[in-house]
N, C-alpha and C positions, 0 to 999 in steps of 0.2 A: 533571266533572259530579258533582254531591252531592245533599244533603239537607238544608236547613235548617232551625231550631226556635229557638223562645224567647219569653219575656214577659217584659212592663214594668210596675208598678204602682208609684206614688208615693205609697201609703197601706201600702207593705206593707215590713218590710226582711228582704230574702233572705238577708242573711248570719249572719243573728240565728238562721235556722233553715238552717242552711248542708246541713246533712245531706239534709233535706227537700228542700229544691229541687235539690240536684244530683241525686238521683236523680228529681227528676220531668226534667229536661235526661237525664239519663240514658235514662230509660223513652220519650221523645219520638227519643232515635237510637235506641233498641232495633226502634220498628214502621216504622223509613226505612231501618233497614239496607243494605235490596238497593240503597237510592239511591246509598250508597256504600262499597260491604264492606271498600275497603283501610285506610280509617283512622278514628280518631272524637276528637270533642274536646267539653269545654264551660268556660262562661266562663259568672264570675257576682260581680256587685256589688249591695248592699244594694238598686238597684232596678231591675235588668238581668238575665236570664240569657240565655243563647245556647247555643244546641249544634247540630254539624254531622257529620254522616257524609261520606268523602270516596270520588272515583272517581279515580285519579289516573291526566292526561291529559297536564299541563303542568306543568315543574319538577316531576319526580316526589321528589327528597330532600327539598326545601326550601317546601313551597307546604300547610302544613297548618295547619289553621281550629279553634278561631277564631286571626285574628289582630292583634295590637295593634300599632299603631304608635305614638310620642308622637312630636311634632313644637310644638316652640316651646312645650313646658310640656303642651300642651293631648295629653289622651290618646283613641283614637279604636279600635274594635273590631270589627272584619266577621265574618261566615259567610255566603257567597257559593255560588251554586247556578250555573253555566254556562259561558260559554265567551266573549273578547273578544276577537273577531279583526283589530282594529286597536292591538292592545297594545304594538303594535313602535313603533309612531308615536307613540303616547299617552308610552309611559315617554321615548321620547327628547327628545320636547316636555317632559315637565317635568324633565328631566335637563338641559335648558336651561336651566331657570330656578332651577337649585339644587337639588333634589330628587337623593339620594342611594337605591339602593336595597340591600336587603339579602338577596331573592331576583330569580326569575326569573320567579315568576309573576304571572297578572296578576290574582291578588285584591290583591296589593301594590300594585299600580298604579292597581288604581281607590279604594284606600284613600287611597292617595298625595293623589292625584289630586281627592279628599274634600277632603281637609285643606289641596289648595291653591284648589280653586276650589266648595265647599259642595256642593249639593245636586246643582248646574249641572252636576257632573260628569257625570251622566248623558247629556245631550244628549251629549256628546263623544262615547258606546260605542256602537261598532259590535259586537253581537255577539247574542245568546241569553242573560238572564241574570233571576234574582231574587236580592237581598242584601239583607240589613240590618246598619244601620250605629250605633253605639252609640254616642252623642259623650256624652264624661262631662262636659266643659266644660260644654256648653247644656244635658245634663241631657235628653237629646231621643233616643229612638229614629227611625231614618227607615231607612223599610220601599220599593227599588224594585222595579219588574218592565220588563222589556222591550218595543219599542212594538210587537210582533206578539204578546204574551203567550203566548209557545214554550215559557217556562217559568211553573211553577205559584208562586203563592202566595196560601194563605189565610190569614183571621184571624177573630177572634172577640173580644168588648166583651166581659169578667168581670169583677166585681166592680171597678169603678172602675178595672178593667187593660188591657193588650190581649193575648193569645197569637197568634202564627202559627209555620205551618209550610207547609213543600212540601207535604204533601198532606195529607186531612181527616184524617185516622188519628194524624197527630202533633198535632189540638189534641185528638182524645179522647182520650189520654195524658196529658194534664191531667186534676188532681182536678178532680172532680165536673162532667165535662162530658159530657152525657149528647146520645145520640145522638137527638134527639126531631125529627121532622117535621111539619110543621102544612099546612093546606090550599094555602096556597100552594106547600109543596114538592112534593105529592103533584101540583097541577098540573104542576109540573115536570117530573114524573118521567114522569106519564102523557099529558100532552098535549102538551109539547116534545120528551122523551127520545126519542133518548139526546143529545141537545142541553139546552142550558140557559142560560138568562140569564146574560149577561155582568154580573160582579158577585157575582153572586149565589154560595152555597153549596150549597144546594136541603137541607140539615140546615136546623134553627133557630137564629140567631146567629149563622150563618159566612156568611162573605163572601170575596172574592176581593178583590184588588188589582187593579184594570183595567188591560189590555195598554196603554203609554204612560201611566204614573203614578209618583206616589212617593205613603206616606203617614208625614206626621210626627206622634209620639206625644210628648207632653210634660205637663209639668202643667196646664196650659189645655185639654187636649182634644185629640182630633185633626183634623189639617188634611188633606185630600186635595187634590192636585196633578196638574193634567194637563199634562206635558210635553213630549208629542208628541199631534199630529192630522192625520189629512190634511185638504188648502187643494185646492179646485179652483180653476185656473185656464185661460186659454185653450192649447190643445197648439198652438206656434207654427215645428216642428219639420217638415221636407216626410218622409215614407215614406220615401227612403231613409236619410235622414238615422236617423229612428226605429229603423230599422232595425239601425243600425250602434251607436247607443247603448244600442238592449236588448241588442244579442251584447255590446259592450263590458260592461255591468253584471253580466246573467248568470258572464262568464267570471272577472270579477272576485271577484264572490261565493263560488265553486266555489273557487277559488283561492287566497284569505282565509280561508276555512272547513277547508280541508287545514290547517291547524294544529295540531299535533298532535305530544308526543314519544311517540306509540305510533302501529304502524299504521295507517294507514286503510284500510273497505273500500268498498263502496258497494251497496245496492239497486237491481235490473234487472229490470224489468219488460219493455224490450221496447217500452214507450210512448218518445213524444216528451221525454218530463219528464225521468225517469230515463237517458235513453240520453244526452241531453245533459249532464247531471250525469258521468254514465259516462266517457264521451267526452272530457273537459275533465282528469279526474282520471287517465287513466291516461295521458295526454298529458303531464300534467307529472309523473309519477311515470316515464316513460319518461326521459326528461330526468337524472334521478335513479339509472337505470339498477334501478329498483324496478317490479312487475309488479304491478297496481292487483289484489286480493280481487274479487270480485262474487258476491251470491247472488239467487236466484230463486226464488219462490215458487208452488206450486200442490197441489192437492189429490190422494190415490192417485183414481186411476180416473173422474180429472175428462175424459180422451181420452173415454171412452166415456160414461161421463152427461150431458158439455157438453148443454147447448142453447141456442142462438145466440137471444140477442134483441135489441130494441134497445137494449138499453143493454150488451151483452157482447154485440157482434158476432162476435169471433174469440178463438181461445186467445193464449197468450204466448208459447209456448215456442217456436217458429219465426221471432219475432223476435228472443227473447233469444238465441238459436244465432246469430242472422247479427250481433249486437252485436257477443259474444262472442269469434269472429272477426272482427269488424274491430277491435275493440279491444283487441285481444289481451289478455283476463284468465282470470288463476285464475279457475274459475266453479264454483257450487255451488249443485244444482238440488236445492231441498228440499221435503217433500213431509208434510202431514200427514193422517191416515185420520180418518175420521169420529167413533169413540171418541174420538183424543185433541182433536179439534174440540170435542167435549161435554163433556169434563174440563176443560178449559181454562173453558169458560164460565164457569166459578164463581170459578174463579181471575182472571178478567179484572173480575168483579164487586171482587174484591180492592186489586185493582192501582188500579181508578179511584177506589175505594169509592161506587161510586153504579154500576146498570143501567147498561149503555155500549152498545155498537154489537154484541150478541152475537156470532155467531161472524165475522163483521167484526173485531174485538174479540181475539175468544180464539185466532183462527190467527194473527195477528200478534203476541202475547203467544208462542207456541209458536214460530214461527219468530225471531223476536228471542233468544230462549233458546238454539236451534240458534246463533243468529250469534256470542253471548256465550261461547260456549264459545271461539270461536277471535282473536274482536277486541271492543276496546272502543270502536272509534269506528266510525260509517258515515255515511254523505253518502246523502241520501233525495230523493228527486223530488216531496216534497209541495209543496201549494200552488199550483204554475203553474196549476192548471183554475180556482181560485177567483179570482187575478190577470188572466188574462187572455181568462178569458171559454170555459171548455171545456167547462163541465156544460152539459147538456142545456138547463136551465130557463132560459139564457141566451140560448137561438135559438126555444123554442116559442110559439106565438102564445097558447096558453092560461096559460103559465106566466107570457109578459110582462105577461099585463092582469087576472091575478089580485090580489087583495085580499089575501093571505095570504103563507106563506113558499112560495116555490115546489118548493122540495125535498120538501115534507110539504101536500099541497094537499086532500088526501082523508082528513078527519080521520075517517071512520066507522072505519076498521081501527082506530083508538087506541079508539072506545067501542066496539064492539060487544059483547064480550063482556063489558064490564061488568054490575053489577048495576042495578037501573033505579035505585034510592035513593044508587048511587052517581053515577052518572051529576046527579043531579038535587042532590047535593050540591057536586060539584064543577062548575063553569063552567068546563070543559076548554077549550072550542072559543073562549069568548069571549075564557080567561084567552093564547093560544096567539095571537091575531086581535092583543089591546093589545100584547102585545111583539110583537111585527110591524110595530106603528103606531108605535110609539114609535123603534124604529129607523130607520123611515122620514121619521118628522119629524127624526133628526139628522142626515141625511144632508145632507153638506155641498155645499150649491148653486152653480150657474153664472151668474151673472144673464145672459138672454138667452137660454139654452141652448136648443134646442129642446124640446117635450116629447118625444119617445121619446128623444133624448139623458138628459134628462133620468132616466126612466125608468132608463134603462142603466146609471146611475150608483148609482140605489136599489137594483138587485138587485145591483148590485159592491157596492155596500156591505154588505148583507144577507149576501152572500159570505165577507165578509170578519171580519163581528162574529159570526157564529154559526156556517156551516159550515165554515170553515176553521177555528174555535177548535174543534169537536169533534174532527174530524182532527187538531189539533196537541197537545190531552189525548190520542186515544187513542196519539199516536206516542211522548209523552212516558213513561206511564204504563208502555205494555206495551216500553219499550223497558228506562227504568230499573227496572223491578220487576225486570228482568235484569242490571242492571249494564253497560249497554249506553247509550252515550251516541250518538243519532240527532240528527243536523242536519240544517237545512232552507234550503238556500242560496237557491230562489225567494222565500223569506220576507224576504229581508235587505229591509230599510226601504228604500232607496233604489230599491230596483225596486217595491214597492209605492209611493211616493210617483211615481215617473215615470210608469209604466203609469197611475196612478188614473184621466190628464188625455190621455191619447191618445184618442182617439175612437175610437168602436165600427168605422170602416172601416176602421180601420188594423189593430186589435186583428183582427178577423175579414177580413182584406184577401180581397179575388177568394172571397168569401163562404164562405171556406176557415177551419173553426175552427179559432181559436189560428193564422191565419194568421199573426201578427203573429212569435208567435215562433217558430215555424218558418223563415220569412224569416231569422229572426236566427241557425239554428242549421244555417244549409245549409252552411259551411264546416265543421263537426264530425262531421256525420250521413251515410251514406246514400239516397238517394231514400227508399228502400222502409220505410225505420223513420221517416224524417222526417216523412214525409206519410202515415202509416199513421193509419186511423182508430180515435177514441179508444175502446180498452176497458178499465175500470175494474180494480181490484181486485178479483182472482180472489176468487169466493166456491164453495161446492161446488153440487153436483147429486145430490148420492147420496143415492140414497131411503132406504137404510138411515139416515143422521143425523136424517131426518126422521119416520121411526118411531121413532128414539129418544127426539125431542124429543117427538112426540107420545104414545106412549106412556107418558111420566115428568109430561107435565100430565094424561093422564086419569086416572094415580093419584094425585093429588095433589087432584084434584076428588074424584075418588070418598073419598078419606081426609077429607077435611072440614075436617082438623086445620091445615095448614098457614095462613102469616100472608095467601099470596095469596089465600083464599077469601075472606077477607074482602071482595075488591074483584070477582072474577070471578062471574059468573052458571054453574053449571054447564050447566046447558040450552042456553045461546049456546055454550059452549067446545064440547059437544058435536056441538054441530052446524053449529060450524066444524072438526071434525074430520073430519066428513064430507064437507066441499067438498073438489073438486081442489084442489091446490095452483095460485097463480097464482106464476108467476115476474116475470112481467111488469109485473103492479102494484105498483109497494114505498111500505111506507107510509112509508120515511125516504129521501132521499139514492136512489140508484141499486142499491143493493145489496142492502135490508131489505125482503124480501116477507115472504112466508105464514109460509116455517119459522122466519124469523127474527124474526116474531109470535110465535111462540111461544118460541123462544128467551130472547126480551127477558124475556116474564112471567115464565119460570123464572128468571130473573137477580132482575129485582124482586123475587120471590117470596126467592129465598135471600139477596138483600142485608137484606131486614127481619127476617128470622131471624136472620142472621149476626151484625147489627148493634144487634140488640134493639130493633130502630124502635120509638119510643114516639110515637104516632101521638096529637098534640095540637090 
């Protein structure tokens, strides 16, 4: 796992000023580092440069970037950010057809693989990946990312050029690109965040590469490509049958993703997701006569602060112990206190560079650090709630026949504390309503389908384009800002393309969430962890973090001077100071109540300082 950088311009020649652009290639692996500490490299022709910082996971002597191959005259150049875990089959297919190789990894492979079958290659990878590919022949940059977009890539349009990088931070590393946000980002930040249009940058000029894309840059301009989508069609498959094809995918997946020449460890929550990831890996590490890693995560003196609601019905750690034992793993029960929960917050604003999931965010930034000290890879349980139907807003009758995103339905907690001239500048509620609509007009249709079938499909889809890509930035972000390479084997395409077209009775069977895959994972599991009901990702209780939080916004109101007074009313901060705390209402996702209202602003509030937001 790495870090990629580079820009293209055909009015400019970089060799002319050779000095100058390699340290701007330079200064772009200088603020990715963490993405990849073991190695760095850059590559530059009169109207190309490229630079890459490396994680090394696979072919660890021989696999380092950038890397050139020439083949039949024509010369072709990668830096490659992820992981292909069908590269065993890919290299020996074209090993069939003549293709010679000169390492073992699989950036070689899909370089390879380039040069024998063009852009197309893409479709072939099965895996987690963004690259870009330098063909000197055509004279063409071509920028991919992966069709669940697990990993990041932005860019940005300069001066008749184009710059990307893995994260925003390596295109402000380019001269004169300046960190500016205009009213549309600010709706972003405050009426989506910590989500954000897909596409989108939420700076001025930056853009993402969309999940299932390539983009090609040449002298005519650029072309954007969509490569992968999901097809509804009819599920023609009986329940058992379904049944045995999700365990088969799942196990396949988990299995595939152990690829690895360093350790693997794995995340244990205790839930359905993770214990089945769990459960799969130290089965075939047994095999191997190897004893699977596992850690777990929870908050100091979260035993006694708990409070059981519906959405965090029970603790973890009583599941994780009965895994643990049945699974037989090393286990390491990690624990962070309220301090380093509120240190961390600024640091996670870092890691994303944009307001993220506050301490949502920042304890997983803190325990990934914990993990990075002892492995560089872990197998993660994200995703299964958004594929197959396990949040909340996928069974409640208000959530189904809402107008809006259902995760974020109660847009007052995002205005309140605003100022009223801010409020009445920005079109939060409307800006938050159209990207809503617009993903529901792409929502790819059944003809015939029923409507609440129908329905069921719009909020998986919604699922899938915005909450599950904030989960998959924040696992990205706070995993490699550590040098920790996190995979997501419910992610793998082929279980999202099968599951898309199962029906909601199968997917929720005997009106059992996620019955579907539980059904699938009773040969792995226990009763008691199998059919354990769903509770999220531990967040804290301790009042102490929440005078912390509160406490550092009402001196920050009272000081005047900061950039977030700009936007907050102190009179409303005030006198949502004063309210109890609701745990139970969150204005994001499951997890983001009252403390972490305030949380976010203080994030907002040190990201436009940090970043010198020039608010345009």
């Amino acid at each position: 796992m790495c870090g990629i950088a580079g820009f293209s311009n055909f009015t400019l020649d970089y060799k002319a000023a050779w000095q100058k652009w390699e340290k701007v290639l330079n200064d772009m692996n200088k603020v990715q580092k963490h993405r990849g500490p073991d190695e760095e490299g850059t590559f530059l022709v009169p109207h190309c440069g490229l630079s890459h910082v490396r994680l090394s996971i696979i072919d660890l002597k021989s696999g380092q970037q950038p890397m050139i191959r020439k083949r039949e005259g024509r010369t072709c150049t990668i830096v490659y950010n992820g992981e292909i875990y069908n590269m065993r089959e890919l290299r020996k297919e074209l090993q069939g057809t003549g293709v010679h190789f000169e390492t073992d990894s699989d950036t070689e492979v899909i370089l390879a693989g380039y040069q024998r079958y063009g852009a197309d290659i893409v479709k072939r990878l099965n895996g987690i990946f963004a690259f870009a590919i330098w063909d000197e022949w055509r004279e063409k940059l071509y920028m991919f990312r992966d069709r669940s977009g697990i990993k990041p890539l932005f860019y940005s349009m300069k001066d008749n050029g184009i710059i990307f990088s893995s994260e925003i931070k390596g295109l402000l590393a380019y001269p004169k690109m300046q960190a500016q946000v205009d009213k549309e980002g600010l709706c972003e930040v405050l009426g989506l965040g910590p989500a954000k249009t897909y596409g989108k940058g939420v700076f001025k000029n930056v853009s993402e590469v969309l999940p299932g894309h390539y983009i090609e840059f040449g002298k005519n301009g650029l072309l954007d490509t969509c490569y992968w989508q999901l097809e509804s069609r009819p599920h023609r498959e009986s329940f058992e049958d379904t049944v045995e094809h999700v365990s088969y995918l799942v196990e396949d997946a988990v299995k595939k993703q152990m690829l690895s020449d360093v350790p693997i460890c794995t995340f244990l929550s205790g839930g359905v997701d993770s214990s089945l990831v769990t459960a799969i890996c130290s089965s075939e590490l047994k095999k191997q006569g190897k004893q699977l890693t596992t850690y777990s995560f929870d908050f100091t003196d979260n035993d006694v602060n708990f409070k059981a609601n519906a959405f965090q019905p029970t603790q973890d750690r009583p599941y994780v112990e009965q895994m643990v034992k049945f699974a037989d793993t090393e286990h390491h029960f990690l624990e962070c206190n309220y301090m380093e929960l509120y240190d961390y917050l600024f640091e996670a604003v870092e890691a994303r560079d944009l307001p993220c999931m506050a301490d949502v965010e920042s304890s997983m930034l803190y325990f990934c650090r914990k993990v990075a000290e002892h492995n560089k890879v872990t197998l993660t349980g994200e995703c299964a709630d958004e594929i197959f139907g396990g949040y909340p807003w996928f069974h409640k009758k208000e959530c189904f026949e809402a107008d809006i995103f259902p995760w974020s339905m109660d847009m007052s907690p995002r205005t309140m504390l605003l100022k009223d001239e801010v409020k009445r500048e920005l079109p939060l509620e409307e800006y938050a309503r159209e990207a809503y609509k617009q993903t529901v007009a792409e929502t790819p249709v059944l003809e015939g389908e029923k409507p609440e079938e129908k329905r069921r499909r719009e909020i998986a889809y919604l699922n899938l384009k915005w909450f599950m890509q904030t989960l998959l930035d924040r696992m990205d972000r706070t995993s490699m800002r550590n040098g920790l390479e996190a995979r997501v084997p419910f992610a793998d395409h082929r279980i999202i393309e099968y599951v898309w077209n199962v029906p909601w009775e199968m997917k929720c069977h005997n009106g059992i969430v996620k019955g579907l895959l539980r059904a699938a994972g009773e040969k792995y599991l226990p009763y008691d962890v199998l059919y354990r009901k769903k509770s999220p990702y531990p967040k804290t209780y301790d009042p102490a973090y929440e005078k912390v939080l509160r406490d550092t916004l009402s001196e920050i109101m009272r000081n005047g001077s900061e950039p977030i007074c700009t936007l907050l009313d102190r009179k409303k901060v005030e006198q949502f100071m004063e309210s109890p705390t609701d745990y139970g209402r969150p204005f994001y996702g499951q997890l983001m109540a009252g403390p972490q209202l305030l949380a976010y602003m203080l994030q907002v509030n040190y990201w436009m300082r940090k970043y010198h937001i020039d608010i345009v």
